[in-house]
C-alpha atoms as an extended CHARMM CRD file, in Angstrom:
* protein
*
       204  EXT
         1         1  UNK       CA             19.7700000000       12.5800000000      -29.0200000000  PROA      1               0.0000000000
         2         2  UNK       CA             21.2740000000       11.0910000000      -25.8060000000  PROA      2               0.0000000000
         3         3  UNK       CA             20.3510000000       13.2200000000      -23.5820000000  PROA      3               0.0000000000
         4         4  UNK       CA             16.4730000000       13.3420000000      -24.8760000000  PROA      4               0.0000000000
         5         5  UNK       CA             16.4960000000        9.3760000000      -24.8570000000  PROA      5               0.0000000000
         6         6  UNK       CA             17.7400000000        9.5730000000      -21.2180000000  PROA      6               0.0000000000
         7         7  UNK       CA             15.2170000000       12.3640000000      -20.5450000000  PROA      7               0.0000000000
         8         8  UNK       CA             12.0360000000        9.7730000000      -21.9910000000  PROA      8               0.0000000000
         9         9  UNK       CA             13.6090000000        6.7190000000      -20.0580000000  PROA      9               0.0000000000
        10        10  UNK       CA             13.5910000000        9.0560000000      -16.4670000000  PROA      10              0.0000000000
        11        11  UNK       CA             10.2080000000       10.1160000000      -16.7260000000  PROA      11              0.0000000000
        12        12  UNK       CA              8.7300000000        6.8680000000      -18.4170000000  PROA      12              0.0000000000
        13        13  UNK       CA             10.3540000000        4.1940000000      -16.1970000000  PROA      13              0.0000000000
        14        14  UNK       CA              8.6760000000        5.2030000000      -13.2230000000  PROA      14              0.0000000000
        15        15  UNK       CA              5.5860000000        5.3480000000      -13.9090000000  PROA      15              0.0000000000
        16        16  UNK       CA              5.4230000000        1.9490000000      -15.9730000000  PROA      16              0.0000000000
        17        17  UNK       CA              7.1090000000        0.0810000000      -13.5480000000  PROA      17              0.0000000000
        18        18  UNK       CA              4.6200000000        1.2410000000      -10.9010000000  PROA      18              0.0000000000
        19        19  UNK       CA              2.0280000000        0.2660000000      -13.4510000000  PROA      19              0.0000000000
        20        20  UNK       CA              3.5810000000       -2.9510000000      -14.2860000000  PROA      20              0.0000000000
        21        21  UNK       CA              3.5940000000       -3.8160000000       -9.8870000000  PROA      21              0.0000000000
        22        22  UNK       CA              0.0100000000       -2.8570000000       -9.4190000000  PROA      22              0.0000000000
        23        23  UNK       CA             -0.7770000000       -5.0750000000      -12.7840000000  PROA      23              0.0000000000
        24        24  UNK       CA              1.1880000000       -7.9300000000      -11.7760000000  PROA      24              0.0000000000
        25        25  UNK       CA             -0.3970000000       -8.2430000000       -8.1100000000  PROA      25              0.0000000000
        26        26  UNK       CA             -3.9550000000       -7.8790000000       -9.7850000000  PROA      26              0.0000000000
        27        27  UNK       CA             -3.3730000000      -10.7680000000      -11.7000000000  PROA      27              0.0000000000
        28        28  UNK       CA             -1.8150000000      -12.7560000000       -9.1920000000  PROA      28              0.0000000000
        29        29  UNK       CA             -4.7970000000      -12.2320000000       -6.8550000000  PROA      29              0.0000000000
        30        30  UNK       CA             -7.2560000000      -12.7690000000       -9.9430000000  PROA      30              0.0000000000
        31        31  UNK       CA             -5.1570000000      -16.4030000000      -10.3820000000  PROA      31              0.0000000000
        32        32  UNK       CA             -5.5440000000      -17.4100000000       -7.1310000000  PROA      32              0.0000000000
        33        33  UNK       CA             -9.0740000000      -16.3660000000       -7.1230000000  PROA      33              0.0000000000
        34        34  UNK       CA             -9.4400000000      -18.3940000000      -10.2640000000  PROA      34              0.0000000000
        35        35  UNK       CA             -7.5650000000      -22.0680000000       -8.7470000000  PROA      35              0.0000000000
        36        36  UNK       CA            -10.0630000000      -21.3560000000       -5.7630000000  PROA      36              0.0000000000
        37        37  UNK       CA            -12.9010000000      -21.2490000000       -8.1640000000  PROA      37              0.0000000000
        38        38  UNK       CA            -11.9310000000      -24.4490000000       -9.9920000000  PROA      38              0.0000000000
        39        39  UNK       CA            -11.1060000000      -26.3540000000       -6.8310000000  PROA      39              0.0000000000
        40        40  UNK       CA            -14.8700000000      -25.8150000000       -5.7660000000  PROA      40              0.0000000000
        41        41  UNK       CA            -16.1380000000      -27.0760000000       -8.8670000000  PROA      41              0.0000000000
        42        42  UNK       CA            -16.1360000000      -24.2040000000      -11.0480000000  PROA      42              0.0000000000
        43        43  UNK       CA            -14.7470000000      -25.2060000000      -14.2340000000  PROA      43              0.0000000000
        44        44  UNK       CA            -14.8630000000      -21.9140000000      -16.6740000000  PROA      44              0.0000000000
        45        45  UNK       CA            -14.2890000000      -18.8510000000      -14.2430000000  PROA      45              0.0000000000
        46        46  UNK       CA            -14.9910000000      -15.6160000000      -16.0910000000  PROA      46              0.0000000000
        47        47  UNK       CA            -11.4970000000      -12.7490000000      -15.8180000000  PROA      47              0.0000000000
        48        48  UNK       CA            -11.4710000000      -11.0930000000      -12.5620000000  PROA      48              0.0000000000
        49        49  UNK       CA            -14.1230000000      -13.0950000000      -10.7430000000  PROA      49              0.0000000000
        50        50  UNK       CA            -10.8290000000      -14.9000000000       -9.3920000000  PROA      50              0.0000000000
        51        51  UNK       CA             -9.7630000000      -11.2000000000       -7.9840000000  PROA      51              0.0000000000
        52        52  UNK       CA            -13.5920000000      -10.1670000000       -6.6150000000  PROA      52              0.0000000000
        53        53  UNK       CA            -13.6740000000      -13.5850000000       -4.5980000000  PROA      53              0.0000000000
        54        54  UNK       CA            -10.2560000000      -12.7610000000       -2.9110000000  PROA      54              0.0000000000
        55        55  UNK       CA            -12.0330000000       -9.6540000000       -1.7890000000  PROA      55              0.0000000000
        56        56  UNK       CA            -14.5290000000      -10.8680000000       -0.1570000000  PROA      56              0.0000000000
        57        57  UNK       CA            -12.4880000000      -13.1470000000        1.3490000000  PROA      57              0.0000000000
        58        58  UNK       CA            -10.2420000000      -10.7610000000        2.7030000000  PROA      58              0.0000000000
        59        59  UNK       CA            -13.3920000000       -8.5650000000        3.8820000000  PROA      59              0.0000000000
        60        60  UNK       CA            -15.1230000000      -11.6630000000        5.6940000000  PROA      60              0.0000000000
        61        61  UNK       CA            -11.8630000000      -12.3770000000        7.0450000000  PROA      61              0.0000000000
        62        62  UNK       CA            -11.6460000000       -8.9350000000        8.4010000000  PROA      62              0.0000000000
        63        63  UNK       CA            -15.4800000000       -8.7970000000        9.6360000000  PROA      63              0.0000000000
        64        64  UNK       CA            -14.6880000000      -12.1160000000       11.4530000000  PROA      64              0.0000000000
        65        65  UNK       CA            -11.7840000000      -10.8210000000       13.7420000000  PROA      65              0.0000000000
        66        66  UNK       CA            -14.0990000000       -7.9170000000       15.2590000000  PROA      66              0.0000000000
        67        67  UNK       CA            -15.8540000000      -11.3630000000       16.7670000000  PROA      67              0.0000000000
        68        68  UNK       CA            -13.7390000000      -12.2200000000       20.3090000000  PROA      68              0.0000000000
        69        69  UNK       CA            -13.8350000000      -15.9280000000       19.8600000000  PROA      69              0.0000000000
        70        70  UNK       CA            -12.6120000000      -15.7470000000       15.9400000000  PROA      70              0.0000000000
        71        71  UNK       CA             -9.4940000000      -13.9890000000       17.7320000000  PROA      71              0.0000000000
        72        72  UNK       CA             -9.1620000000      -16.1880000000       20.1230000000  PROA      72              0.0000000000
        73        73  UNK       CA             -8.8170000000      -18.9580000000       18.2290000000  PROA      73              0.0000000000
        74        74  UNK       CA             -6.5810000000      -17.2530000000       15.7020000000  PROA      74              0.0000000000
        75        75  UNK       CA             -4.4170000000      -16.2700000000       18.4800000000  PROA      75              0.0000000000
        76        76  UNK       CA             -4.5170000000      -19.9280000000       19.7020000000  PROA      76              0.0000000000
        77        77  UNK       CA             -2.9720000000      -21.3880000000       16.2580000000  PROA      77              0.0000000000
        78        78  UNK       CA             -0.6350000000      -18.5750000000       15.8350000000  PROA      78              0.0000000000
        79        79  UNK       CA              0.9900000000      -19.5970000000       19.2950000000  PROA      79              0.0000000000
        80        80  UNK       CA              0.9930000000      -23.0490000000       18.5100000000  PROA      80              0.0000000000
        81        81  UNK       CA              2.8130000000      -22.3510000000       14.8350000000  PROA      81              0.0000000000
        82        82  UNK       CA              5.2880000000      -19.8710000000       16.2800000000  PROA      82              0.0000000000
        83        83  UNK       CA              6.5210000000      -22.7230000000       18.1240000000  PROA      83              0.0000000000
        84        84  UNK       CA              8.5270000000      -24.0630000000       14.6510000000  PROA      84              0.0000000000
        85        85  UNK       CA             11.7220000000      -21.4820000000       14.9670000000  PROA      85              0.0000000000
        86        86  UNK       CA             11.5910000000      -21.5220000000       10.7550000000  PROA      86              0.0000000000
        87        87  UNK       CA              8.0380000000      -20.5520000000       10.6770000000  PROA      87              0.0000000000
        88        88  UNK       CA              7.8590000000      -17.9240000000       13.8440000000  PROA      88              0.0000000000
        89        89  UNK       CA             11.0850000000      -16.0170000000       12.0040000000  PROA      89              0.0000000000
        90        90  UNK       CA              9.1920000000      -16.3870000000        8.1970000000  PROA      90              0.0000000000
        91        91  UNK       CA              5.9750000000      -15.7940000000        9.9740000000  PROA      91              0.0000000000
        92        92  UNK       CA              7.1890000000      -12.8060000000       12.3280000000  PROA      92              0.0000000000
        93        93  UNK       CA              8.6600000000      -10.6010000000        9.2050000000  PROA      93              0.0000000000
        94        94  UNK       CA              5.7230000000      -11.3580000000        7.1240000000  PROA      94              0.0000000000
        95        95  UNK       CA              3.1740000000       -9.9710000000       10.2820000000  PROA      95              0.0000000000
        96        96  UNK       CA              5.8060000000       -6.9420000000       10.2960000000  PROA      96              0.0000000000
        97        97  UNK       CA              5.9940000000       -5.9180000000        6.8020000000  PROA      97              0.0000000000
        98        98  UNK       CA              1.8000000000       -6.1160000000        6.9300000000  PROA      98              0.0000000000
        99        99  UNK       CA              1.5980000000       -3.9830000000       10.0170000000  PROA      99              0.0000000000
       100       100  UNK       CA              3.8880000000       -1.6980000000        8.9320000000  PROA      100             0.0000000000
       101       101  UNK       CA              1.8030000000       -1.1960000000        5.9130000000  PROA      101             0.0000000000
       102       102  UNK       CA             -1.3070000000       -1.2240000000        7.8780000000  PROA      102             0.0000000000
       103       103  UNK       CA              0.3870000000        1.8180000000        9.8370000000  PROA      103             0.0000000000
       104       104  UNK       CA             -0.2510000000        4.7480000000        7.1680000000  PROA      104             0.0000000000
       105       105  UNK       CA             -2.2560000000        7.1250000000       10.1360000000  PROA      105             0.0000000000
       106       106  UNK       CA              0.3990000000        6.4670000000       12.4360000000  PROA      106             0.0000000000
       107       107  UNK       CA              2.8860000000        7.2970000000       10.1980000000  PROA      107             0.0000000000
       108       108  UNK       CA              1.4500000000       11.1730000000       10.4800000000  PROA      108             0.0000000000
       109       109  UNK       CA              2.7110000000       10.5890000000       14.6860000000  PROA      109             0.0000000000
       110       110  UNK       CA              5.8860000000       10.1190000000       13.4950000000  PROA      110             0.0000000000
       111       111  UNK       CA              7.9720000000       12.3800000000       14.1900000000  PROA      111             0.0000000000
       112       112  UNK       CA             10.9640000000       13.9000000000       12.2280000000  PROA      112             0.0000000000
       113       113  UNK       CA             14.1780000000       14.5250000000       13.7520000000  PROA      113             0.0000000000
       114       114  UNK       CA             17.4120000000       16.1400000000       13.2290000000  PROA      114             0.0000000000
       115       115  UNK       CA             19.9980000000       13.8230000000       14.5580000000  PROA      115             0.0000000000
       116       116  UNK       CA             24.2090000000       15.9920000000       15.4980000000  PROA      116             0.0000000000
       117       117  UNK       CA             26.6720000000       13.9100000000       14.7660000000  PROA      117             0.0000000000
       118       118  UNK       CA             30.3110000000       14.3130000000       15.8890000000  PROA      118             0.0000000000
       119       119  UNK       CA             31.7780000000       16.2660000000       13.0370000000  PROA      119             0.0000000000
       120       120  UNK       CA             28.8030000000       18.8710000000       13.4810000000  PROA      120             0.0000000000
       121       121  UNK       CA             27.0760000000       17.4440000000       10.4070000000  PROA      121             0.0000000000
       122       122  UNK       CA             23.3310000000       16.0120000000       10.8310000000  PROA      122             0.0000000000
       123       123  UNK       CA             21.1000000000       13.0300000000        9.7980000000  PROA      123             0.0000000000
       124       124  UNK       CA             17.4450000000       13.1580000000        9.4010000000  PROA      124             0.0000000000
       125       125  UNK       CA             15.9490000000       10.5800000000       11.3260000000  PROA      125             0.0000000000
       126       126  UNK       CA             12.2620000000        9.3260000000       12.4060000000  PROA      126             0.0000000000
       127       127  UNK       CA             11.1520000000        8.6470000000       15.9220000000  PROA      127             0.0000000000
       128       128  UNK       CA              9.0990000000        5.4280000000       16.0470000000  PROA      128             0.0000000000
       129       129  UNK       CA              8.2950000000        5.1780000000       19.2950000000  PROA      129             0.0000000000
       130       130  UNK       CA              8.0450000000        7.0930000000       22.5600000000  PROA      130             0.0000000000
       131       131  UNK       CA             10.1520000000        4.9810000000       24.7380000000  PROA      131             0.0000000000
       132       132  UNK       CA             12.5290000000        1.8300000000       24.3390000000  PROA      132             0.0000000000
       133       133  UNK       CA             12.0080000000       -1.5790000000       26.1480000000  PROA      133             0.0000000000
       134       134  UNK       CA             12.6420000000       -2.0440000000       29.5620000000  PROA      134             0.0000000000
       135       135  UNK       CA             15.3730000000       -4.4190000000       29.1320000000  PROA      135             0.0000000000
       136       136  UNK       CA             17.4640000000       -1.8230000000       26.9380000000  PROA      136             0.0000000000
       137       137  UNK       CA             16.3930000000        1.1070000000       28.8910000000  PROA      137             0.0000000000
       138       138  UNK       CA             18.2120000000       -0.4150000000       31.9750000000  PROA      138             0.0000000000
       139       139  UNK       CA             21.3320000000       -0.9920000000       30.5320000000  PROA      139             0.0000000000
       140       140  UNK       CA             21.1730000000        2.5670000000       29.4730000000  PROA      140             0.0000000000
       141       141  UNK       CA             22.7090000000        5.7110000000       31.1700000000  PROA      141             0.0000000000
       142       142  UNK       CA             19.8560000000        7.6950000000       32.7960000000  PROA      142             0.0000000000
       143       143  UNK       CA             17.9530000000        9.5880000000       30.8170000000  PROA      143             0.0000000000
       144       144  UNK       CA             14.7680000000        9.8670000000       28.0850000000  PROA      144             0.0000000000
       145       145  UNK       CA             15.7820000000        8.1420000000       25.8100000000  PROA      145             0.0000000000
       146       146  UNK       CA             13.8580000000        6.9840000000       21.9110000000  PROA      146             0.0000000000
       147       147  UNK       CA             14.3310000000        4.5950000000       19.4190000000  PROA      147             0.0000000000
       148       148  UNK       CA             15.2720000000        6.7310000000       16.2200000000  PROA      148             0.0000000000
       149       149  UNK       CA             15.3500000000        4.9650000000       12.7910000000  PROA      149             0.0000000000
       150       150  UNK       CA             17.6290000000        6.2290000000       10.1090000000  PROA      150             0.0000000000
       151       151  UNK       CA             16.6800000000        5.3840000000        6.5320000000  PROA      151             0.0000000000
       152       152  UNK       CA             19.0540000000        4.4590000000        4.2570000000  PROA      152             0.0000000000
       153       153  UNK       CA             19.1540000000        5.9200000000        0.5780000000  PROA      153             0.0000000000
       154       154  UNK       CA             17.9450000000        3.4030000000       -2.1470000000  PROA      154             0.0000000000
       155       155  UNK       CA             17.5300000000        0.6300000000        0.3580000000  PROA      155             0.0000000000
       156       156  UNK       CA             14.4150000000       -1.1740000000        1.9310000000  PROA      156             0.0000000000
       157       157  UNK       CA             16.7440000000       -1.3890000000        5.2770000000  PROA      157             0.0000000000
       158       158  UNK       CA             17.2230000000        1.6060000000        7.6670000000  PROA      158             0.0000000000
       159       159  UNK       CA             19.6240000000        1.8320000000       11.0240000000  PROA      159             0.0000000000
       160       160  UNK       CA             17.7010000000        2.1230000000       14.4220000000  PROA      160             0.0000000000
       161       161  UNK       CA             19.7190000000        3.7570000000       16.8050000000  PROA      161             0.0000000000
       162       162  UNK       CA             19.0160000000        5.2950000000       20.7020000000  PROA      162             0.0000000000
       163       163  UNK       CA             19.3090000000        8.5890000000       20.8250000000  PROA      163             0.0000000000
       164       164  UNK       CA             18.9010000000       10.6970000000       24.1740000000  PROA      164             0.0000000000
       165       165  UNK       CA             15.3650000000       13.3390000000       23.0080000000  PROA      165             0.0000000000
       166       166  UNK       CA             17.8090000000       16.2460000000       24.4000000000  PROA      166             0.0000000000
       167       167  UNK       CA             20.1490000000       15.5490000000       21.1270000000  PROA      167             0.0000000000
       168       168  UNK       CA             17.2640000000       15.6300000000       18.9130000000  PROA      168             0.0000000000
       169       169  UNK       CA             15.9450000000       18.7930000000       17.0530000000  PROA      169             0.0000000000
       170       170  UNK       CA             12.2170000000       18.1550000000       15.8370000000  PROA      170             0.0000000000
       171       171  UNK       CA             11.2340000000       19.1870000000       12.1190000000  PROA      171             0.0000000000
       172       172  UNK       CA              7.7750000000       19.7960000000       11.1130000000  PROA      172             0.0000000000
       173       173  UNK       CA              8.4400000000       17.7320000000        8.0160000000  PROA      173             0.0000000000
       174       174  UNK       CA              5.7710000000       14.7010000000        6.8450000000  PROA      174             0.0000000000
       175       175  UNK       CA              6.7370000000       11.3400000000        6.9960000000  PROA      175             0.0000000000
       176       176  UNK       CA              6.2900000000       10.8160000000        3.2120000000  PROA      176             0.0000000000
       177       177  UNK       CA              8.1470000000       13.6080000000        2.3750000000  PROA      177             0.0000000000
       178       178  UNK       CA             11.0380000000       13.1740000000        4.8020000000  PROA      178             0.0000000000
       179       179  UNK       CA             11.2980000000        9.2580000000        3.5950000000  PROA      179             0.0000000000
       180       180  UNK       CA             11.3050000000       10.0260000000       -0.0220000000  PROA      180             0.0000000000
       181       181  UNK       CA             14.0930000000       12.1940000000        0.4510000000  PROA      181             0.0000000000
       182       182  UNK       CA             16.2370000000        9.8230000000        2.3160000000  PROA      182             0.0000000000
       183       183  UNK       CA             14.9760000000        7.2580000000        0.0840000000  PROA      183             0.0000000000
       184       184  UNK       CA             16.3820000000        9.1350000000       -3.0980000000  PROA      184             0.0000000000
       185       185  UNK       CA             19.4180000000       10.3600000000       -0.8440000000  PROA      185             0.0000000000
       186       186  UNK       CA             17.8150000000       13.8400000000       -1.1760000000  PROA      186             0.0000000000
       187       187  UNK       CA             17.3280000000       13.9000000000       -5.0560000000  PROA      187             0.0000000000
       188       188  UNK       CA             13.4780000000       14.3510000000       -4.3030000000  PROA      188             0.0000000000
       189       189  UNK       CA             12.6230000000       17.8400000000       -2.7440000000  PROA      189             0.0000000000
       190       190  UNK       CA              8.9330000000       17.5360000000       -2.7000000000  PROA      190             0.0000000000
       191       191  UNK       CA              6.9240000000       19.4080000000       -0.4990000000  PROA      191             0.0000000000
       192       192  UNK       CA              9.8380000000       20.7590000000        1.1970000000  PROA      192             0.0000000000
       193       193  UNK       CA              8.8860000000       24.6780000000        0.9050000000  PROA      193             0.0000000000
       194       194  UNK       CA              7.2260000000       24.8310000000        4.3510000000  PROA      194             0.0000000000
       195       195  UNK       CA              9.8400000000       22.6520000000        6.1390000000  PROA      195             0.0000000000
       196       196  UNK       CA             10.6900000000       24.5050000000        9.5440000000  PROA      196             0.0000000000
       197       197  UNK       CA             12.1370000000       23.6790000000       12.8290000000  PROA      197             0.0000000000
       198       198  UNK       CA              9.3260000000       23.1570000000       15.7380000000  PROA      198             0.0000000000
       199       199  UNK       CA             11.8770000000       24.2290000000       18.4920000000  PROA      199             0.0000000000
       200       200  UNK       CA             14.9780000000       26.1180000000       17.5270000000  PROA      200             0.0000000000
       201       201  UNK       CA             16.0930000000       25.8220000000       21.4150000000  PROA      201             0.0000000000
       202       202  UNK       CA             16.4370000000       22.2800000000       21.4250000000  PROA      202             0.0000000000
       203       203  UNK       CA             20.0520000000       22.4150000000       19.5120000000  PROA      203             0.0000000000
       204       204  UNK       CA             22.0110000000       19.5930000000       20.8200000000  PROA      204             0.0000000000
């Protein structure tokens, strides 16, 4: 009886809690929609017209920043608000978390890496970028060397370390795939029948 309750409760919680997010920012958008409405004079907004008018908001929004002087001017206020420290850090991890979802082709360039550590053992890592910044790649022994961010299990937060691309060992492995198992500190195997090393000579 335990066990089958436990069984319901794995296979159930998932899927209404991702239910329940998706919901819950619908009707968030669909309020704010709605006090929009009202503050313009519309008194008796219909259900979802609240939600259909943030839409077009957000698609005018985006149709205005393909025009030069829109961005500009954007650009312009964003520099002069980055100027309160409070703001520019609120600001700065709001514009990060937004690119980052923004990023989903990019995520394909990612690449997934196989990172030795001392005791012979190895971490699965992600390379996010091709090089480092000037600054740290000065105060760095010679070398090529790439930031490589380490995700940690049931966490948000991940470790980005440099790592010389010598000590690295590329795996043909998805970026999905390889974050949901370091997400679920390998629990989730999906997709990982095909996984195989690009270059078996590049053993650190």
């Amino acid at each position: 009886m335990r066990r089958t309750l436990l069984r319901g409760m794995l296979n159930l919680l998932p899927l209404v809690f991702s239910l329940w997010l998706f919901w819950s920012v619908l009707v968030s958008l669909d309020s704010l929609g709605i006090s929009l409405l009202k503050l313009f004079g519309w008194s008796d907004p219909i259900n979802g017209s609240g939600f259909t008018l943030i839409i077009l908001i957000f698609m005018l929004v985006g149709l205005s920043f393909s025009v030069s002087p829109i961005q500009w001017i954007y650009h312009k206020v964003e520099s002069q608000l980055l100027r309160f420290p409070l703001f520019k850090t609120v600001y700065g991890a709001s514009k990060d978390l937004a690119a980052l979802v923004g990023q989903e082709k990019q995520h394909i360039n990612k690449q997934t890496v196989l990172v030795k550590q001392a005791n012979g053992s190895y971490v699965v890592g992600f390379i996010t970028a091709q090089k480092v910044p000037d600054s740290l790649n000065q105060a760095l022994p010679e070398g090529d060397w790439v930031p490589v961010l380490v995700q940690l299990s049931y966490q948000v937060a991940g470790i980005t370390s440099l790592v010389s691309r010598k000590d690295l060992i590329e795996v043909d492995w998805s970026f999905e795939d390889a974050m949901r198992f370091m997400l679920t500190a390998g629990i989730s195997q999906t997709g990982n029948g095909t996984h195989h090393s690009i270059d078996k000579n590049k053993q650190p």
